[in-house]
Steps between C-alpha positions, in 0.01 A plus 500: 500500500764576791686160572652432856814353631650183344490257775733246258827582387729257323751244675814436370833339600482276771385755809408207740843455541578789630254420808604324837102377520222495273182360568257363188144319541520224350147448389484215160504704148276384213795616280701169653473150484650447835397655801752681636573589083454854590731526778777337322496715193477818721858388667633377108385889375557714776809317655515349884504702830698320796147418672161439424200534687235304348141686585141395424314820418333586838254718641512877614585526877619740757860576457566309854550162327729614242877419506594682198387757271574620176402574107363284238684491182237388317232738564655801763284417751651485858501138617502370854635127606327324756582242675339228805732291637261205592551113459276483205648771272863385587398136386324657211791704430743202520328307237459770239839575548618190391277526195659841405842351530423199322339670208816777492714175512296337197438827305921605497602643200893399589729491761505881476208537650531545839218368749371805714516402924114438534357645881410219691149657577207627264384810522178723370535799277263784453533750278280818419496843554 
């Protein structure tokens, strides 16, 4: 049996770092009691860009609405971020904000840890071939 491409390679170190933006769904984990558990141990492991774009995983549209593009680390797929800047998702995204910051807040390991600049809108992310 001929086996293809690994899509998955290893992280180590603390790559986010290195990044000026990073944008993570932040869809709730069985694997954590709290729900933004997921998100919080992904920033702890993998260390803390400058900004985050928190995304909802979103459907596949034309390229028009995106307003960035880039690759997955998780699976090599090439993502797209979409955005609609209406009323409703900037309310939306105001209040889950606040939920993200508050759990970050609670969830601290120590004053070492060093709260990422959440974007003040929510965004969708699509990622597949």
């Amino acid at each position: 049996m001929v086996e293809g491409p690994t899509k998955f390679y290893p992280i180590q170190g603390q790559p986010l770092a290195s990044f000026n933006t990073v944008a993570m769904t932040i869809g709730r984990s069985p694997s954590f009691d709290s729900r933004f558990g997921a998100l919080v141990n992904c920033l702890q492991t993998l260390g803390v860009p400058r900004e985050l774009r928190l995304s909802l995983v979103g459907p596949k549209l034309p390229s028009v609405h995106s307003v960035s593009s880039g690759f997955s680390i998780s699976n090599g797929n090439q993502i797209s971020i979409l955005n609609w800047p209406n009323k409703v998702k900037s309310n939306m995204a105001q209040e889950v904000r606040a939920h993200v910051i508050a759990a970050l807040k609670a969830e601290q390991p120590d004053e070492s840890f060093k709260l990422p600049d959440i974007s003040n809108k929510l965004y969708y992310i699509y990622s597949g071939p």
